[in-house]
C-alpha positions as CSV (number, residue, x, y, z in Angstrom):
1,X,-31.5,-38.5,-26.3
2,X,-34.6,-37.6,-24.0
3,X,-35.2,-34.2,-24.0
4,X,-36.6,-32.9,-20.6
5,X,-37.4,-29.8,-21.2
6,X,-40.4,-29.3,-23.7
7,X,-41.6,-26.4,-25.0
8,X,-44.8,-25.2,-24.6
9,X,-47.4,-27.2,-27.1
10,X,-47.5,-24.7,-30.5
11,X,-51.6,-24.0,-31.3
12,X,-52.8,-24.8,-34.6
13,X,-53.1,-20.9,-35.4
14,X,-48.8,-21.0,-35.4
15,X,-48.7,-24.2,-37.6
16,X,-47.0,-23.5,-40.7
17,X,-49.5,-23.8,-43.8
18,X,-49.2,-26.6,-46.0
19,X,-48.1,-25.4,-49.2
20,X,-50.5,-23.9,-52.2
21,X,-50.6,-23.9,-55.6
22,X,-49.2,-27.5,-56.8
23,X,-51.4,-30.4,-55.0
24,X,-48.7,-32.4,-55.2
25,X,-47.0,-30.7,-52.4
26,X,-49.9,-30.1,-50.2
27,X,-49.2,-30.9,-46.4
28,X,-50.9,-31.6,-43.4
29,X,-49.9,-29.8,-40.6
30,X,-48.9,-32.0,-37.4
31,X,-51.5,-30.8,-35.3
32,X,-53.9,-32.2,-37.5
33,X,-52.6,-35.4,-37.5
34,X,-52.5,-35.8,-34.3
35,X,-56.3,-34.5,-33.9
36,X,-57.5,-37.2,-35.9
37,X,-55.4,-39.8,-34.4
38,X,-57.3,-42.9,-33.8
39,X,-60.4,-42.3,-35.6
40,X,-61.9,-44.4,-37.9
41,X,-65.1,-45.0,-40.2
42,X,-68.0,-45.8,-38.0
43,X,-65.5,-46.2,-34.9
44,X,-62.3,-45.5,-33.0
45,X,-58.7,-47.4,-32.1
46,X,-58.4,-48.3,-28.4
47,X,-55.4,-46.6,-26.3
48,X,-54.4,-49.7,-24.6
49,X,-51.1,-50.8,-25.2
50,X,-48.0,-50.2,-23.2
51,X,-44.4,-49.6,-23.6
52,X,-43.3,-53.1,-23.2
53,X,-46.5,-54.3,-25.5
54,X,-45.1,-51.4,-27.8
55,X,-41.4,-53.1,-27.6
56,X,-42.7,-56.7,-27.9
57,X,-44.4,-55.5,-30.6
58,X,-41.6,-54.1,-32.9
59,X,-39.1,-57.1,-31.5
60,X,-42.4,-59.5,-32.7
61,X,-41.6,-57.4,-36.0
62,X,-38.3,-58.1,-36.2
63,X,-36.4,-60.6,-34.2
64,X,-36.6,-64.2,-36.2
65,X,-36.7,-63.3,-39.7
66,X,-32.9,-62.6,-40.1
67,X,-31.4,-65.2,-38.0
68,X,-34.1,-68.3,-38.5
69,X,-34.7,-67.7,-42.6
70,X,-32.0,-65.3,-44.2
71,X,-29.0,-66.3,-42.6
72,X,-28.8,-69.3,-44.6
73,X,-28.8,-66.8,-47.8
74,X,-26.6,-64.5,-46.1
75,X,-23.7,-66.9,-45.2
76,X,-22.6,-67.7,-48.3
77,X,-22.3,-64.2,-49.3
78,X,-19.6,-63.0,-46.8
79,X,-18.8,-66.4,-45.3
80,X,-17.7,-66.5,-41.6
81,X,-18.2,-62.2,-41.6
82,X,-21.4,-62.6,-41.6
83,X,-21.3,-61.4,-38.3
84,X,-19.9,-57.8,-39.3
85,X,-22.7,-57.8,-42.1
86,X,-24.9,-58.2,-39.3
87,X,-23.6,-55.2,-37.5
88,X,-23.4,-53.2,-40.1
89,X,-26.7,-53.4,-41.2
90,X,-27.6,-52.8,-37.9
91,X,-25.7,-49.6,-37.8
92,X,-27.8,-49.0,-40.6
93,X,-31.0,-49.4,-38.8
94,X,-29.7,-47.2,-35.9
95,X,-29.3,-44.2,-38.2
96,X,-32.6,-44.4,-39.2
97,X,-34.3,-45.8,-36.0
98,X,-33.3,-42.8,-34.2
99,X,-34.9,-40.5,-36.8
100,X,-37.8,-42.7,-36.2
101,X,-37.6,-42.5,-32.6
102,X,-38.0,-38.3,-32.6
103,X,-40.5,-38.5,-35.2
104,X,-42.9,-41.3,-33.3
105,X,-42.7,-39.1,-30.3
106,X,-43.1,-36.0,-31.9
107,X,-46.5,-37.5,-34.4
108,X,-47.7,-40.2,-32.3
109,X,-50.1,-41.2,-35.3
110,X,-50.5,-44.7,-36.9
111,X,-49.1,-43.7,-40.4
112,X,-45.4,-44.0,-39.5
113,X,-43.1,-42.8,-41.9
114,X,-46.0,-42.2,-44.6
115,X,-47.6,-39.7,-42.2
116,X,-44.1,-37.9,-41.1
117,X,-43.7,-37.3,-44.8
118,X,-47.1,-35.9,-45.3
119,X,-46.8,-33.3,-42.4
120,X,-43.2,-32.6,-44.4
121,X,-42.9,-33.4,-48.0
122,X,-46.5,-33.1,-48.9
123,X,-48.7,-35.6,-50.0
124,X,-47.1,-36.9,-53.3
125,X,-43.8,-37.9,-51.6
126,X,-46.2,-39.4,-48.8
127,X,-47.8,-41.3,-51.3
128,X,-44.5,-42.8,-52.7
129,X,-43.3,-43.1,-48.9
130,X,-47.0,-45.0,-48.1
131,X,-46.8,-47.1,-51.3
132,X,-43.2,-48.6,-50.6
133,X,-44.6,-49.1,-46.8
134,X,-47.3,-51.5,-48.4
135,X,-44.7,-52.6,-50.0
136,X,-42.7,-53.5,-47.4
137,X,-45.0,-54.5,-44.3
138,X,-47.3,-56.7,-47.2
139,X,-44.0,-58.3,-49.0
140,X,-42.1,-59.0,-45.8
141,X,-45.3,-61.0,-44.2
142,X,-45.0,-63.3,-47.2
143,X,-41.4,-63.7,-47.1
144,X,-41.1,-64.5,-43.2
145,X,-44.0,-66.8,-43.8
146,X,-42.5,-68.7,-46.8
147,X,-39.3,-69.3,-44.2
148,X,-42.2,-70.6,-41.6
149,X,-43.0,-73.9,-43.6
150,X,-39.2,-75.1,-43.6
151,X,-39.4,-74.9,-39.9
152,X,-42.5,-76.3,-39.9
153,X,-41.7,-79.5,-41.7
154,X,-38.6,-79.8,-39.6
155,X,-40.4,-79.9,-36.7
156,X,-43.2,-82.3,-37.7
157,X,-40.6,-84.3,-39.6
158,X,-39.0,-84.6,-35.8
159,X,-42.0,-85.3,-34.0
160,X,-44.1,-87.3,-36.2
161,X,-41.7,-88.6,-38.8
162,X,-43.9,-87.0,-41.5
163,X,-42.8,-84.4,-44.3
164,X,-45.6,-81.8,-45.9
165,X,-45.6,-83.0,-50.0
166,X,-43.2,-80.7,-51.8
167,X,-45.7,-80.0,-54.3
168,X,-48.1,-78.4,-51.6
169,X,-44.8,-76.8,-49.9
170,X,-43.5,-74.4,-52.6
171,X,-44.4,-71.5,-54.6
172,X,-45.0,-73.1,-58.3
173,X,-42.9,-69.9,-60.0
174,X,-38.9,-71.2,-59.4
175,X,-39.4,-73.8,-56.7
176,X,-41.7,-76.4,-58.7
177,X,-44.3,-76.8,-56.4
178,X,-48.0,-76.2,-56.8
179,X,-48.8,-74.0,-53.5
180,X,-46.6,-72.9,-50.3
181,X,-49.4,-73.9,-48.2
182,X,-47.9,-73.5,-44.5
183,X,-47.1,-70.2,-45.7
184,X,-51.0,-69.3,-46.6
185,X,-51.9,-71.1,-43.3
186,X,-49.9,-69.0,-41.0
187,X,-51.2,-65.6,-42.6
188,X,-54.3,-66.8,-42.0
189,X,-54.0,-67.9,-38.4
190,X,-52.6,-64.3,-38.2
191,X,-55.5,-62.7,-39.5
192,X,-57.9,-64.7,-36.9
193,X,-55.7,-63.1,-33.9
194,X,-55.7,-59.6,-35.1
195,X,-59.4,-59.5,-35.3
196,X,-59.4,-59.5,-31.8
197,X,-58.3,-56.2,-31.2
198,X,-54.9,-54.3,-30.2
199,X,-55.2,-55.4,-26.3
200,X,-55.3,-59.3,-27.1
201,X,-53.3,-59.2,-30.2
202,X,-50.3,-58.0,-27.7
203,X,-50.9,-60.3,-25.1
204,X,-50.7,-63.1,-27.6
205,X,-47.6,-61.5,-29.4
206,X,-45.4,-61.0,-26.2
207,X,-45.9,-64.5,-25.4
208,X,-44.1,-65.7,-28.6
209,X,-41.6,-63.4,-28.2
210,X,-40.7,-64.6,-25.2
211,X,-40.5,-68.3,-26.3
212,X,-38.3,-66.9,-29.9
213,X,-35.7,-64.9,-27.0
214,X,-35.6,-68.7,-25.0
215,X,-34.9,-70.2,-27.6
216,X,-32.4,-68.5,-29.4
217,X,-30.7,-68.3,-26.2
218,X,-31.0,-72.1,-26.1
219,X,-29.5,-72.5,-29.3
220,X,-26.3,-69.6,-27.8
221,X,-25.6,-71.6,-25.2
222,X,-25.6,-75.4,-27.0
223,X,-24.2,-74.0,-30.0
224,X,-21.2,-72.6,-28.7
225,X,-19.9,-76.0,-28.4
226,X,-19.6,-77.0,-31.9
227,X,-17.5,-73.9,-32.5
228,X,-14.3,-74.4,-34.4
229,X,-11.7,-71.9,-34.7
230,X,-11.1,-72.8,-38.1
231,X,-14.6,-72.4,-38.9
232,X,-13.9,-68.2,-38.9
233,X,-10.4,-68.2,-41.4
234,X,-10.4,-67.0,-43.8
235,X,-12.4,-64.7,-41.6
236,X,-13.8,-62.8,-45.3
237,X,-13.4,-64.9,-48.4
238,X,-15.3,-62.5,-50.3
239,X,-14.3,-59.6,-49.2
240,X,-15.8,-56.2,-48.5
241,X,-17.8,-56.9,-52.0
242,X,-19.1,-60.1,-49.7
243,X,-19.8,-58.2,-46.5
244,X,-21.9,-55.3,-48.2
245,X,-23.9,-57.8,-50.5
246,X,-24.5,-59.7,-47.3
247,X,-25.1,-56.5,-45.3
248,X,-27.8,-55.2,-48.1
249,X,-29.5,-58.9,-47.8
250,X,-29.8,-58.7,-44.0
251,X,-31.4,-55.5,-43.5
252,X,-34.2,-57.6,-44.4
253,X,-33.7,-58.8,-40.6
254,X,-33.9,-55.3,-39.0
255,X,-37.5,-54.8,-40.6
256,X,-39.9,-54.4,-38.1
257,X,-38.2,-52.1,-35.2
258,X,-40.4,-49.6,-36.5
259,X,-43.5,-51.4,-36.0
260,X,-44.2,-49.6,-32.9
261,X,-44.4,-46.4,-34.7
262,X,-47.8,-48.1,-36.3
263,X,-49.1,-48.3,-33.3
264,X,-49.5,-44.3,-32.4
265,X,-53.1,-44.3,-32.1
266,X,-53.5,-47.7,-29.7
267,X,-50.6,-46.5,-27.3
268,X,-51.1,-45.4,-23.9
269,X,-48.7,-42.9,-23.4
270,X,-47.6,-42.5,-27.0
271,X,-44.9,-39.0,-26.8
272,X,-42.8,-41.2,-24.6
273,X,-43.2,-44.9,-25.1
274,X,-43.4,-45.0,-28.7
275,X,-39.4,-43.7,-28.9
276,X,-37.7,-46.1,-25.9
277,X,-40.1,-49.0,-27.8
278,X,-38.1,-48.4,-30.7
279,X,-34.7,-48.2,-29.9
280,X,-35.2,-50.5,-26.8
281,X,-36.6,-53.2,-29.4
282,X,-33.4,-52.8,-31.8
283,X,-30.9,-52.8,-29.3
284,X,-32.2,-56.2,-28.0
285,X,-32.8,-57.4,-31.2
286,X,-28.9,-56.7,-32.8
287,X,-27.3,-58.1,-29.6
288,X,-29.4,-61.4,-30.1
289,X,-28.8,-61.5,-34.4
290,X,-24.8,-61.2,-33.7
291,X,-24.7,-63.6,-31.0
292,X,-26.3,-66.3,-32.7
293,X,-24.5,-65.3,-36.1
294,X,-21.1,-65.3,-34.4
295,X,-21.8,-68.8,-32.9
296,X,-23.5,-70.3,-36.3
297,X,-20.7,-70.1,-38.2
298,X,-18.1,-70.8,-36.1
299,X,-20.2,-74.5,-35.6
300,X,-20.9,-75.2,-39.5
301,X,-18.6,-74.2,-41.9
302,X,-19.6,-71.0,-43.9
303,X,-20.2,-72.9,-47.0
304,X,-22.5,-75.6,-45.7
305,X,-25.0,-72.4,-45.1
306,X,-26.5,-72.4,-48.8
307,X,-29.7,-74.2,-49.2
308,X,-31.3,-74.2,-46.5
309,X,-33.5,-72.0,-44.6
310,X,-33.7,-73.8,-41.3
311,X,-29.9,-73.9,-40.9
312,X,-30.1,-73.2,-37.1
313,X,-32.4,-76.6,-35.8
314,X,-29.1,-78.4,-38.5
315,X,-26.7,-77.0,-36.4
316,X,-28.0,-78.0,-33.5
317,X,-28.7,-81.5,-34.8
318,X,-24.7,-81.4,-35.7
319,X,-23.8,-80.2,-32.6
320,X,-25.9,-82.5,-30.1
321,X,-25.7,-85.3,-32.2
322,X,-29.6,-86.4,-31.4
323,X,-32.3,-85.2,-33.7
324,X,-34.1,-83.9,-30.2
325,X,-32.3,-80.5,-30.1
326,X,-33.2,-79.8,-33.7
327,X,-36.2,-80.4,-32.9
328,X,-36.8,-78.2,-29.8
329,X,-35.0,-75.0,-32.4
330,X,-37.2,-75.9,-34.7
331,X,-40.6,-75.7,-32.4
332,X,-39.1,-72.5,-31.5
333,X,-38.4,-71.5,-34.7
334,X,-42.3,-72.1,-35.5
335,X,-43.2,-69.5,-33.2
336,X,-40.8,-66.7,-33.9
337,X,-41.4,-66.8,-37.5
338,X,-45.8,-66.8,-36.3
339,X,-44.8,-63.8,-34.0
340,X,-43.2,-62.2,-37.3
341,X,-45.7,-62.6,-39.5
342,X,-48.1,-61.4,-36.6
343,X,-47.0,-58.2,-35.8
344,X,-45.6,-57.0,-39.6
345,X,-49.3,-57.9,-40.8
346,X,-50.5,-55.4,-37.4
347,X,-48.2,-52.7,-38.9
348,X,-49.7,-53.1,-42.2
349,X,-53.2,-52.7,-41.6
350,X,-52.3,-49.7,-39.3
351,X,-50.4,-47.9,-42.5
352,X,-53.3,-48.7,-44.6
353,X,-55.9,-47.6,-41.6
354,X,-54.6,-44.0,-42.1
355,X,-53.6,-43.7,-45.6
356,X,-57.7,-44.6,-46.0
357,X,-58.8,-42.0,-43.6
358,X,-56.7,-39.5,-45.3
359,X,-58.5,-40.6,-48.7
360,X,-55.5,-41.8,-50.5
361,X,-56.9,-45.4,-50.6
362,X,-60.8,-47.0,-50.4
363,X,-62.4,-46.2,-47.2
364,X,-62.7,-49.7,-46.3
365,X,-59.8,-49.9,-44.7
366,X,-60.0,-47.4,-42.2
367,X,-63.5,-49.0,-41.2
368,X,-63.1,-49.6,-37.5
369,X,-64.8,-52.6,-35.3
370,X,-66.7,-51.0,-32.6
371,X,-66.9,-53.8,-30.2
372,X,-62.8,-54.7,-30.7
373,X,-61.8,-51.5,-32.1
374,X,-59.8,-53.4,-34.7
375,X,-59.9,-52.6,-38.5
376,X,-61.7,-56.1,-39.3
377,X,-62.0,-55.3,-43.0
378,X,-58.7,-54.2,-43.6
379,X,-57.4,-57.0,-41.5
380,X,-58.9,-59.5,-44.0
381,X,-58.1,-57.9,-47.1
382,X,-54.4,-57.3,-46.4
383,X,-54.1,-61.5,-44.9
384,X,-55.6,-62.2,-48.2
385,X,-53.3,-60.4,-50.3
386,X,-50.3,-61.5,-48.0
387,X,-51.2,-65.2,-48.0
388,X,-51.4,-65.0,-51.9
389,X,-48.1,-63.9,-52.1
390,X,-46.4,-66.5,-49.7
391,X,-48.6,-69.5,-51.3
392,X,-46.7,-68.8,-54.6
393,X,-43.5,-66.2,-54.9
394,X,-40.2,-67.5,-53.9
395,X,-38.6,-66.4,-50.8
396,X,-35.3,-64.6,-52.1
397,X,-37.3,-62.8,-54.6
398,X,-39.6,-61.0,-51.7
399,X,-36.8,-60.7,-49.3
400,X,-34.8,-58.4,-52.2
401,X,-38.1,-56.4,-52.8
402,X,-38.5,-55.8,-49.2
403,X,-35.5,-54.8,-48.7
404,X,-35.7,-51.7,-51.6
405,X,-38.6,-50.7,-50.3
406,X,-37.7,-50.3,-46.6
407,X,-34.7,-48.5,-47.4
408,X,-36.5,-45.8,-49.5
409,X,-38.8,-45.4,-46.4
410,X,-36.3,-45.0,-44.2
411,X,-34.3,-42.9,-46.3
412,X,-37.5,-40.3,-46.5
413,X,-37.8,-40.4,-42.8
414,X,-34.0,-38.8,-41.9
415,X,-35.1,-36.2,-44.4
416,X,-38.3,-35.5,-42.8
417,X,-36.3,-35.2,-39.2
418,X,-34.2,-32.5,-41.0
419,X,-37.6,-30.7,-42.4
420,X,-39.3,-30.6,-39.4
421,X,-36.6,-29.5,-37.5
422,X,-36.0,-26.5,-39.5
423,X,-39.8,-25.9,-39.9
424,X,-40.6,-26.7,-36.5
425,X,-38.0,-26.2,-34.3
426,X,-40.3,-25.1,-31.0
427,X,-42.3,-28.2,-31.4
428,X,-42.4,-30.6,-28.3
429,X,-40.1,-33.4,-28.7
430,X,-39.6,-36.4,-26.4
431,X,-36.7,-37.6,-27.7
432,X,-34.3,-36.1,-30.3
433,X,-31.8,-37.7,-32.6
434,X,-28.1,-37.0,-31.5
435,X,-25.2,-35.8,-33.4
436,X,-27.9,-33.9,-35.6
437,X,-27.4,-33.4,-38.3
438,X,-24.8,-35.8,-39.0
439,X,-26.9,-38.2,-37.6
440,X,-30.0,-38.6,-40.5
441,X,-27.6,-37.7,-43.2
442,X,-25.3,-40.3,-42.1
443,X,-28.8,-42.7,-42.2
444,X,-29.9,-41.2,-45.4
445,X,-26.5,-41.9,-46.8
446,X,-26.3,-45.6,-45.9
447,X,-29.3,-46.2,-46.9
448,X,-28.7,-45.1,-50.4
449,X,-25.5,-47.1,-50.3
450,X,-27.5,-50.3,-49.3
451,X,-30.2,-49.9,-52.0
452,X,-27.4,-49.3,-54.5
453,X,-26.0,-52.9,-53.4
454,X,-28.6,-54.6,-54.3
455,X,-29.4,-56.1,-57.6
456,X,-30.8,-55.1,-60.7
457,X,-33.6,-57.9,-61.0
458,X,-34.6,-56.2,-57.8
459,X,-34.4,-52.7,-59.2
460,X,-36.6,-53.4,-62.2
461,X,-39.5,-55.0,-60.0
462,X,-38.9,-51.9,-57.6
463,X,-39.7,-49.1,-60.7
464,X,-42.1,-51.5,-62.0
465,X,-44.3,-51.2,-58.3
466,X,-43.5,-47.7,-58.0
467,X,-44.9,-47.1,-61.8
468,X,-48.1,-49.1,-60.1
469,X,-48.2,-47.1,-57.6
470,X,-47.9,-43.3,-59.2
471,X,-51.0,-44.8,-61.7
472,X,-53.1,-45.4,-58.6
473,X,-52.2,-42.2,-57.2
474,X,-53.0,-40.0,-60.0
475,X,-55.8,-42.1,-61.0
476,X,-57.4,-42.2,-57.5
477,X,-55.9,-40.9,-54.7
478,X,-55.2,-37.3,-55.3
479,X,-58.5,-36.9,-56.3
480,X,-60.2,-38.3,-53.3
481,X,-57.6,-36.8,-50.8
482,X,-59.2,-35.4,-47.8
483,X,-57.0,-32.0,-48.3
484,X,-58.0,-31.9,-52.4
485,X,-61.6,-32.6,-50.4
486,X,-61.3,-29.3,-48.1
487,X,-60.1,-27.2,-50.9
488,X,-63.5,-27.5,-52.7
């Protein structure tokens, strides 16, 4: 809820210390975050974008991936309540988007949960916190754009009766291709964009959003006349076994509401936009994924889902009877997943801007554009490294490893609410999480119940990037932190 009546901003000289001794647990207070908001190497990020560009941003983030690629996984998990994994995965998001919510408003800085955990945790659990962030803003741009080439070839199968070559349309390891080449392509158009800057890179990213709402509102309102009551019964074949394995799968969907949150140091008005971006953005978003899950299954049956990632423009092919309508989801369905990959790759650059500035990674990537105030550099590298992925790692695999990584992120995030609320209970706040405490244990606790869902493969790669990740760290990072810096 929005709290009206601030308190008086606290001066540096009553910020708590960071702690001694151990460097592990060295923090950085808030006030210093904040300070350094927005600067870069050899330049600074633009304060242009406002609190609709900050919610098209985090819907661009989310809304698409769930309901145009993993529903088709999904489906066959929990059958026609598919629908109530929707919602409680959703409910899952909430938790944690309202911890998000008092956190962007409270440190309006680019680092997102990595930089909530440093002002609370210190800078070893930021680290970990940073490190599953790259994991899941870099994974999830390869997985949404591996779901882009099926709708791809549907549309340009429906237009121009022509089908991109199998071989050059799957990842070589488990699909038997040689390269997913629309997935490298739409990184890369993606990269192009965000060199432009903040300013056009919104402009560009609310106009797809708008054409992903029409048309999944299109497909609502043609869809919902193929529904078949018997389509929903037995309304959980799997049972609640089905619903939570489904649920665990399509938090994948919900990634991105927190997008805005990257963008700390390009927003206007930052205290107050960042928080309504984020849970206006989710709330839009979960009406939209159960509506169009509620009608999808009650027009195909629940079993017919498995297979395909571009069930949607099938259903509407089914449901029309012409090839046309298909067609028309599937264009859509183009630009939604673009939009996606768009604004996921904006929120990983933005993590990697200040985890560089803070020294934790090469300096390169906080290296700022002066004429576009964009982070060209780190723009390039990351599409690189994203595009690589998508060209040849299967899609279930990265939507799984996505998935663990988010939910350890969020789960730090309702325990740094709870930190910085006993620590810094005076602190201005523009919006604070209801119910609290309830509230982030509750998120804390379903997160941990959602990670525990899913399965082992998915554990083992998770330990095996984290083990990468604590070499880099002591190898690197927590030598060149800018805090192990200052100490000297």
């Amino acid at each position: 809820m929005l709290d009206h009546g601030q308190a008086p901003p606290a001066s540096p000289a009553t910020a708590p210390p960071r702690l001694g001794g151990n460097p592990l647990f060295r923090r950085k207070p808030v006030e210093r975050l904040v300070a350094e908001g927005g600067q870069g190497e050899g330049g600074a990020l633009k304060r242009s974008l406002t609190m609709w560009q900050l919610t098209m941003i985090s819907i661009g983030a989310t809304l698409g991936t769930g309901i145009f690629v993993v529903l088709g996984e999904a489906a066959p998990k929990a059958g026609p309540a598919v629908t109530i994994s929707f919602i409680v995965a959703g409910l899952t998001a909430l938790f944690s988007a309202l911890s998000y919510a008092e956190l962007a408003g409270s440190v309006p800085v680019s680092g997102s949960s990595y930089s909530y955990s440093y002002a609370t945790m210190g800078e070893f659990i930021a680290w970990i916190c940073g490190w599953c962030l790259v994991l899941e803003y870099a994974v999830s741009v390869a997985a949404v754009a591996v779901g882009w080439g099926e709708y791809l070839n549907e549309l340009l199968d429906g237009t121009l009766g022509i089908t991109i070559p199998e071989k050059l349309a799957a990842a070589p390891f488990g699909e038997g291709g040689y390269i997913n080449l629309p997935s490298l392509v739409v990184v890369l158009l993606s990269m192009v964009f965000l060199m432009r800057g903040a300013k056009e890179s919104a402009r560009v990213n609310s106009i797809m959003v708008g054409v992903k709402i029409v048309t999944l509102l299109l497909f609502i309102g043609i869809g919902v006349m193929g529904i078949k009551a018997g389509n929903y019964t037995p309304l959980a074949p799997l049972g609640v076994t089905g619903i939570s394995a489904a649920a665990s799968t399509l938090f994948f969907s919900y990634i991105g509401f927190d997008a805005a949150s990257t963008a700390g140091e390009e927003a206007r008005n930052p205290k107050k936009d960042l928080p309504r971006a984020i849970m206006l953005s989710l709330g839009i978003v979960t009406i939209l994924y159960v509506l169009v899950a509620f009608v999808a299954v009650g027009a195909m049956p629940w079993k017919d889902f498995g297979g395909t990632e571009a069930a949607l423009a099938k259903i509407m092919t089914d449901v029309t009877g012409h090839s046309f309508w298909g067609v028309v989801l599937a264009a859509g369905a183009v630009v939604a997943i673009f939009s996606v990959v768009f604004a996921v790759l904006y929120g990983q650059t933005r993590i990697l801007f200040a985890m560089s500035r803070d020294g934790l990674v090469p300096k390169v990537f906080a290296k700022v554009d002066e004429k576009t105030g964009a982070p060209r550099a780190n723009v390039v590298i990351v599409s690189i490294f994203c595009g690589v992925l998508a060209a040849f790692i299967p899609l279930g695999e990265l939507a799984n490893a996505t998935s663990i990584g988010t939910l350890f992120a969020f789960a730090l995030v309702n325990v740094a609410v709870m930190i910085l609320r006993r620590t810094r209970p005076d602190m201005p706040r523009t919006f604070k999480v209801a119910l609290f405490p309830i509230t982030p244990i509750a998120g804390f606790l379903a997160c941990a119940w959602m990670m525990y869902s899913l399965p082992t493969a998915t554990w083992i790669a998770f330990g095996g990037w984290m083990a990468v990740g604590l070499v880099v760290y002591f190898l690197y990072g927590i030598r060149r932190s800018e805090l192990a810096t200052a100490e000297k």
